[in-house]
C-alpha positions in Angstrom: 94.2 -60.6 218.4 97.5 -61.6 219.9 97.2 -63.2 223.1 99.7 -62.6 226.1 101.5 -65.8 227.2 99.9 -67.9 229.6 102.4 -67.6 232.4 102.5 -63.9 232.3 98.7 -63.7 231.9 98.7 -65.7 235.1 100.8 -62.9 237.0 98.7 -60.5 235.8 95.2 -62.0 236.5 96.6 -63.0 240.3 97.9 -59.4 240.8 94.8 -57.9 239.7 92.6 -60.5 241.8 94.2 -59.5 244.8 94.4 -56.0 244.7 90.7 -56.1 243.3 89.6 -58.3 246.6 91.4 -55.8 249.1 89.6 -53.0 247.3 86.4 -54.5 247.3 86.5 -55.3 251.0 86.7 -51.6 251.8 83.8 -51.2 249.9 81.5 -53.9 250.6 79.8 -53.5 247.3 77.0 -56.1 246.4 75.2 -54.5 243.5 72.4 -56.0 241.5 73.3 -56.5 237.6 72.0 -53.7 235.2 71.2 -53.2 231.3 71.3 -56.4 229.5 74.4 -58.3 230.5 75.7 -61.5 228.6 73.7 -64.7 229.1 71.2 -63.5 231.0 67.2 -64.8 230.4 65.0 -61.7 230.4 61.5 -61.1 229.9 59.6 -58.4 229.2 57.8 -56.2 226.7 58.4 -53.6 223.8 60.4 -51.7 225.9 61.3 -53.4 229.1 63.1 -56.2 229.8 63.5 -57.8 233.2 66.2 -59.8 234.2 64.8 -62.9 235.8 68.2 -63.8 237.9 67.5 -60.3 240.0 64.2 -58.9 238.8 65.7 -55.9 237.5 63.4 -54.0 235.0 65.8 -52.5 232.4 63.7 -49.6 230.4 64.8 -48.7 227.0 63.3 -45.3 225.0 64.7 -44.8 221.7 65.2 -41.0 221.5 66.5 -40.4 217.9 68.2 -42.4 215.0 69.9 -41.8 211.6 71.4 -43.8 208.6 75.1 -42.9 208.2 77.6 -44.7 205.9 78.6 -48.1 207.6 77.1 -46.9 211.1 73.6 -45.4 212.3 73.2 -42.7 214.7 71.4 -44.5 217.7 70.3 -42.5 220.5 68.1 -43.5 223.2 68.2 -43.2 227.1 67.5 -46.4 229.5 66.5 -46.4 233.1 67.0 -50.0 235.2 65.0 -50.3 238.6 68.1 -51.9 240.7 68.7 -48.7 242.1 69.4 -49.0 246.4 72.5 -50.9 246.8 73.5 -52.2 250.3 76.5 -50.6 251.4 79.5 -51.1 254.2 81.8 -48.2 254.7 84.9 -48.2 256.1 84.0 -48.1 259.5 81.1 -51.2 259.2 78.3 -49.0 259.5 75.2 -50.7 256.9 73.5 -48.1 255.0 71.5 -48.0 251.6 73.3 -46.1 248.4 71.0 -45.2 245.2 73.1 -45.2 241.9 74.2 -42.5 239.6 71.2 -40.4 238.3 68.7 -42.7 240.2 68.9 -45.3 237.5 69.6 -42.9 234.4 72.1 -43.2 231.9 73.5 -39.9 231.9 74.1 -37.6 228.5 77.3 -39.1 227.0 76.6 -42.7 228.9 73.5 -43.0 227.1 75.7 -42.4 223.9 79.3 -44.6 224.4 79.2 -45.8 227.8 82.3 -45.2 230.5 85.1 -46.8 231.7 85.5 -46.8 235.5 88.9 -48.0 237.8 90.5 -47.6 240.9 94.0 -45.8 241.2 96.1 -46.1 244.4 100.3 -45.8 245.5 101.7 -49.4 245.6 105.3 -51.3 245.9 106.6 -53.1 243.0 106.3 -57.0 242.9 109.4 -56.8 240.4 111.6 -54.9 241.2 110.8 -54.9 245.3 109.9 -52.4 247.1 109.7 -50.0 244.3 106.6 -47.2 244.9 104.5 -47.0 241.9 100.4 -45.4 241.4 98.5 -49.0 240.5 95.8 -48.6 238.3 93.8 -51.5 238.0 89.9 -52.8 238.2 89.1 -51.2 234.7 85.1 -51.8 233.6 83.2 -50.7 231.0 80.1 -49.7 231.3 77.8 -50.0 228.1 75.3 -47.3 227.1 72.7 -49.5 228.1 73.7 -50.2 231.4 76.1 -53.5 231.7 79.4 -53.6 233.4 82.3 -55.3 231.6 85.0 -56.6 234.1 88.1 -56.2 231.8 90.8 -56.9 234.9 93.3 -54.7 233.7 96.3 -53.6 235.8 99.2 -51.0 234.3 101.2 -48.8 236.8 103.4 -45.9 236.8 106.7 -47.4 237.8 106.4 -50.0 234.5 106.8 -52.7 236.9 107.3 -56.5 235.2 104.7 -58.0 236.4 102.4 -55.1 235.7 104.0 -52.6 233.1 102.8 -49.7 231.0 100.1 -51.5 229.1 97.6 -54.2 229.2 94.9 -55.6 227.1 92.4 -58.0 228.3 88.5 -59.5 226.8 86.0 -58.8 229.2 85.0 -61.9 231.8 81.4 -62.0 231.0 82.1 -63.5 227.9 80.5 -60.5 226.0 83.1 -60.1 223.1 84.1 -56.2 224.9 88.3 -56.3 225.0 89.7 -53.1 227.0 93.1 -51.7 225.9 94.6 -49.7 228.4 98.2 -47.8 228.0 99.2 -45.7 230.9 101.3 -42.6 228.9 103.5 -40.5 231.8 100.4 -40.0 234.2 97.7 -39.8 231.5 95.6 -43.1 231.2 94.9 -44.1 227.3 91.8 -46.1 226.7 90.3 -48.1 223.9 87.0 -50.2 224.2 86.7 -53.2 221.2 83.4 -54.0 220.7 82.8 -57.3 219.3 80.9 -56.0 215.9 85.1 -54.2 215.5 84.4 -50.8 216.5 86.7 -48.7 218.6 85.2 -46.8 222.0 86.7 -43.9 223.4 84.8 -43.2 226.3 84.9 -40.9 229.3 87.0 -42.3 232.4 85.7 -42.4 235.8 88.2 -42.5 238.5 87.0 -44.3 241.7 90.0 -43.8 244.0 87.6 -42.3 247.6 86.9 -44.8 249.9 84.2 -42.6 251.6 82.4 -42.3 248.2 79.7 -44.7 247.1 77.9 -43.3 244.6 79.9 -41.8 241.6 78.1 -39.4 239.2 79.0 -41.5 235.3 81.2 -39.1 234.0 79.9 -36.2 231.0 82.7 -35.6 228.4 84.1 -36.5 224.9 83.5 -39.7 223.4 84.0 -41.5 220.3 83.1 -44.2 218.6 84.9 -45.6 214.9 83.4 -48.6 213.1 85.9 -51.1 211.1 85.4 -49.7 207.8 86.7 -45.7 210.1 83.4 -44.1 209.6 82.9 -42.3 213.0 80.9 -41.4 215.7 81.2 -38.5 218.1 80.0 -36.7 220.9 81.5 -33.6 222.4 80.2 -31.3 225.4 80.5 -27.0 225.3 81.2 -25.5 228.3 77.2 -24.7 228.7 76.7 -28.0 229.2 75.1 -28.9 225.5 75.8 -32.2 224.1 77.0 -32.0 220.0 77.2 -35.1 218.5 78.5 -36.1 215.3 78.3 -39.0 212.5 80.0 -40.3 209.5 77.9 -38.0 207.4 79.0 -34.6 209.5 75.1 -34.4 210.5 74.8 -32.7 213.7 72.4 -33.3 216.4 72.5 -30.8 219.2 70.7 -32.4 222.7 70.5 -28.6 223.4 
């Protein structure tokens, strides 16, 4: 992977930081760690494990699996305990939030994961004072449950500090890289895992300030191994979930 130079990587990481913090300020967000993040001691049992830095019991329940050339079919769903979050809206008033599906992975979560980010109007840093939409904050969300904190910042005015595309490795340390190009107005995502395969995911915009709890988004995903055999899940508009493997078995969660 080629890296970005360490000046400009310096911009971008300081940009991002601070328009992350005034974001987050508006929020007041202080969630508890889901799934099984990076470096974390759990213990547990066949199908639990509990994350001993926050007690948070992370339920896995294999649904359905298949052999396919390079890649299996894995399908399971996952339920983690963490599920009140304090909250501080905009007007300091403290209240209790639960998250998405009460703890559930949803359909297509359970299958690729998401990628969530926070869009809002900005000025240029270079050149100054020149409007731009600022899309930055960009996390993926693994099927099991874990965020991925890529830091990624593109914008719509291709400003130099920020510019049409950016690809950063996740800062947990889990081997995830995000690839983001911003196309016109339509935001282009790639997930690396660090096995080599390729995630197209659904997107989940988290621009309201007045909204806590966002639904993980149902939709098309994707996922391609090294070797290009591929993985896919698509939803009709009844609501049924087709997915797909390398072999062109289908498996129909309806």
């Amino acid at each position: 992977m080629q890296l970005e130079s360490s000046a400009r990587q310096k911009q971008r990481y300081t940009v991002a930081l601070l328009m992350t913090v005034l974001a987050l300020s508006s929020f007041g967000i202080a969630q508890s760690s889901t799934g099984t993040p990076a470096f974390a001691t759990f213990s547990g049992g066949a199908l639990d494990s509990i994350n001993l830095s926050n007690l948070n019991n992370h339920v896995s329940i294999p649904l359905f699996g298949k052999p396919g050339r390079g890649m299996a079919f894995v399908y399971g769903m996952s339920f983690d305990n963490s599920v009140w979050t304090p909250m501080v809206d905009i007007n300091g008033v403290r209240h209790w939030e639960p998250g998405s599906n009460f703890g559930w992975r949803g359909t297509t979560e359970a299958f690729a994961g998401y990628v969530s980010y926070t869009a809002g109007p900005r000025t240029c840093v270079v050149p100054p004072g020149q409007p731009t939409t600022f899309y930055n904050g960009f996390t993926y969300h693994d099927p099991g449950g874990a965020s991925h904190f890529g830091g990624n910042s593109v914008d719509s005015a291709g400003c130099l500090v920020v510019g049409f595309h950016d690809k950063e490795q996740a800062i947990d340390g889990s081997g995830y890289v995000i690839d983001v190009t911003l196309s016109g107005s339509t935001l282009l995502v790639n997930v690396y895992t660090p096995s080599g395969s390729t995630i197209v995911a659904p997107l989940l915009a988290e621009n309201d300030p007045n909204v806590f709890v966002y639904p993980a988004p149902v939709g098309n995903a994707t996922i391609t191994d090294s070797n290009g055999n591929l993985l896919s899940a698509s939803v009709s508009g009844s609501g049924r979930d087709l997915y797909r493997h390398a072999c062109n078995n289908r498996f129909d969660s309806g």
